[in-house]
C-alpha positions in Angstrom: 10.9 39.8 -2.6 7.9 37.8 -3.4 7.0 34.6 -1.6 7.9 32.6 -4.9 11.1 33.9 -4.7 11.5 32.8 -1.2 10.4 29.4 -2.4 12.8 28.9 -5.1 16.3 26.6 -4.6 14.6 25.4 -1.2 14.8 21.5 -1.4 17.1 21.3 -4.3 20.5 21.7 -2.4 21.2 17.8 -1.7 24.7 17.5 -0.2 25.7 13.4 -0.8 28.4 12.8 2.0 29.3 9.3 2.4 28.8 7.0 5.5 30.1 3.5 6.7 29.2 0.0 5.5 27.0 -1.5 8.7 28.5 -4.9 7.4 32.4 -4.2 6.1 32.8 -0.6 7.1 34.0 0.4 4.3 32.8 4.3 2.6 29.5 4.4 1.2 28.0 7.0 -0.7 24.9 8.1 0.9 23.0 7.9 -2.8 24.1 4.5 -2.9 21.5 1.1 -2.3 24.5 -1.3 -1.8 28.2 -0.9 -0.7 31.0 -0.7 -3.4 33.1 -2.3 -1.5 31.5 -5.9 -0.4 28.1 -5.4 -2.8 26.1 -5.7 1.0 22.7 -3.5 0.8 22.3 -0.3 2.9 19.6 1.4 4.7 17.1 3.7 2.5 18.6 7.2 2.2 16.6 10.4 3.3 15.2 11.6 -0.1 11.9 12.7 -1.6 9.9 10.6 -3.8 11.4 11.9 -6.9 15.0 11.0 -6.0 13.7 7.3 -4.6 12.9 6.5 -8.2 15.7 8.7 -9.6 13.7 11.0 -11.3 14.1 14.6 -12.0 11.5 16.8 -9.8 9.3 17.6 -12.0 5.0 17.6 -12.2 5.1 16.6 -15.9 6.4 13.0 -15.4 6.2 10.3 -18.6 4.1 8.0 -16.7 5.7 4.8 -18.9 9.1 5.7 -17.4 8.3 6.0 -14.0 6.5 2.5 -14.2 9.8 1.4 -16.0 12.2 2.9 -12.7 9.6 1.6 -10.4 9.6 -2.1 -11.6 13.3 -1.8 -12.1 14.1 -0.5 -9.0 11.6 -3.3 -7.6 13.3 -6.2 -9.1 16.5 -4.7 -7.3 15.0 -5.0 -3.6 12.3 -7.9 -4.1 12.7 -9.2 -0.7 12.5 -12.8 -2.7 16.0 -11.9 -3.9 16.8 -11.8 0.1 15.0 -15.1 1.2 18.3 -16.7 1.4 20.1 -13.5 3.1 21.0 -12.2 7.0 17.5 -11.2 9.1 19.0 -7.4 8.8 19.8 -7.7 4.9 15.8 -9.0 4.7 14.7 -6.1 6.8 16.5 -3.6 4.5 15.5 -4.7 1.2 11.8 -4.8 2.6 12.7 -1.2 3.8 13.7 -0.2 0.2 10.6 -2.0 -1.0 8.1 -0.4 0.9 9.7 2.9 0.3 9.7 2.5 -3.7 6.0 1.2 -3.7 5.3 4.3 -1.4 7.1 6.7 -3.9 5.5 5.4 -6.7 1.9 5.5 -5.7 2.4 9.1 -4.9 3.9 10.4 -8.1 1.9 8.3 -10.4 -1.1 10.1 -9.4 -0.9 13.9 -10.5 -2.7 15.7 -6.9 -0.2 13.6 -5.1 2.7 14.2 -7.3 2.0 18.0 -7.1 2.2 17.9 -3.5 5.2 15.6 -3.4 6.5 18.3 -5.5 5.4 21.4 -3.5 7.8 19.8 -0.3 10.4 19.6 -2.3 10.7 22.7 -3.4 9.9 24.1 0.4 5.9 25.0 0.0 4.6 22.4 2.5 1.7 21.9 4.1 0.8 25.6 5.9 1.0 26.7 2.7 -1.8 24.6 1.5 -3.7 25.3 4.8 -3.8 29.0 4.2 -5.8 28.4 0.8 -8.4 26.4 1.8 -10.1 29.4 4.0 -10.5 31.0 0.3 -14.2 32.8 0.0 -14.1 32.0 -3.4 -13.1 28.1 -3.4 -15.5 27.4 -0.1 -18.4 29.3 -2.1 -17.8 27.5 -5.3 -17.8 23.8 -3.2 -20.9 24.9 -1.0 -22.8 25.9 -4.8 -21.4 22.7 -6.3 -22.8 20.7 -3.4 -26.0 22.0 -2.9 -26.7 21.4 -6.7 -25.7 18.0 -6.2 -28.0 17.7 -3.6 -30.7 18.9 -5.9 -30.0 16.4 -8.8 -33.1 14.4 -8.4 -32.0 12.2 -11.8 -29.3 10.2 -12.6 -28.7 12.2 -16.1 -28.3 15.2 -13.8 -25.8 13.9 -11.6 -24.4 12.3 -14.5 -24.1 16.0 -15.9 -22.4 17.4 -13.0 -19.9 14.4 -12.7 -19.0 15.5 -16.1 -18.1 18.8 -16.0 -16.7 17.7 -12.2 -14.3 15.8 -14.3 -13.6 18.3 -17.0 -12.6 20.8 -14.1 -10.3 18.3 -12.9 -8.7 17.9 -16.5 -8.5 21.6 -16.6 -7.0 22.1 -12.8 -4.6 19.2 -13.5 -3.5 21.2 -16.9 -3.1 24.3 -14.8 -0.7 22.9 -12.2 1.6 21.9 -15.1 1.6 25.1 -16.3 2.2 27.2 -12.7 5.2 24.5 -11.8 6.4 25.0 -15.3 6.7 28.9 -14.4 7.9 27.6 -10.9 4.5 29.6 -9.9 4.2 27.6 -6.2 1.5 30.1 -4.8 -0.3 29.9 -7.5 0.2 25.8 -7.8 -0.4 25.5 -4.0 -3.6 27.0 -4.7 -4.7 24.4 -7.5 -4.1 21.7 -5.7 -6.3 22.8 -2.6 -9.1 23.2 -5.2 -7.7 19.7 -6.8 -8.7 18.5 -3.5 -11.7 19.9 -3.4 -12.7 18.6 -7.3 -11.3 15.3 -6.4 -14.3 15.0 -3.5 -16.7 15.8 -5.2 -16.2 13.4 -8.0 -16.3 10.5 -5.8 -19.5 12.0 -4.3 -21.3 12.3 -7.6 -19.7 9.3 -8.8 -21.5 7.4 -6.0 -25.0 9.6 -6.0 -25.2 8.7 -9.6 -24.7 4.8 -9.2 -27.1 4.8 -6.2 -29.6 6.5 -8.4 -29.5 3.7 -10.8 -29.5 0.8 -8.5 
């Protein structure tokens, strides 16, 4: 069996059971923000990111409707909606707000998002770790950062930023691709070099605007 296989179901068996109302008692079910019974909010849920914003798990989001669930989601909990509420009712829609702005700055962002993604289909972070001892990836960043280091212009660097960024295009099309074929070896391996891309565009990004100024 190969170690995709091993991968696939993990983190998609969600069992919802439900749980008392802290205020009236009553049964709650665990997906739910607020209690059916008296309308009192409830304590964030376990979940990943994806099921914060009620979104299916996937890397190939429509940014414009996660922006729409997030604001929605954030009108729900504004703690200003709670100003005139209990101390614990305040600390729980604060909770829920924190969580949702946490959610959504990690899937709107597609290295993040691909990580989220990887945990919740069971390829966490060892997996990651083992890929970023690769010859091959360590060769390519130790090439790609002496030749920064050589860019004496600011039309070289500019070069290299550019075809930094076009690799990150082309690494970001690539992960859609491997989590399309539910491919997470190969996706885990993306995003380490993801990483890696990600660095170095900051680093030329900031050689290149030093060497102007």
């Amino acid at each position: 069996m190969s170690s995709n296989d091993n991968h696939k179901g993990e983190g998609h068996i969600h069992t919802h059971q439900d749980s008392p109302c802290w205020s009236c008692r009553g049964s709650v079910d665990q997906r739910a923000p607020f209690c059916h019974a008296c309308g009192m909010i409830q304590a964030p849920r376990p979940g990943d990111e994806f099921q914060r914003l009620g979104m299916k798990a996937d890397f190939d989001l429509d940014p414009k409707d996660l922006e729409k669930r997030y604001f929605a989601f954030q009108r729900k909990f504004h703690p200003d909606r709670f100003a005139t509420k209990t101390s614990r009712e305040k600390q729980l829609s604060l909770q829920h707000a924190t969580d949702l702005n946490e959610a959504y700055d990690r899937l709107k962002a597609p290295l993040s998002r691909a990580e989220a993604l990887l945990e919740s289909k069971g390829a966490g972070k060892q997996d990651q770790a083992r890929t970023e001892s690769d010859p091959e990836l360590l060769m390519e960043a130790m090439e790609s950062r002496e030749a920064l280091a050589d860019a004496e212009t600011a039309d070289e660097v500019a070069k290299l930023e550019a075809r930094t960024r076009m690799e990150v295009e082309v690494s970001e099309e690539a992960l859609s691709v491997a989590f399309a074929a539910d491919d997470l070896e190969g996706a885990t391996n993306i995003v380490t070099r993801l990483k890696y891309l990600l660095k170095l565009l900051q680093e030329t990004s900031r050689k290149r605007l030093s060497l102007h100024n």
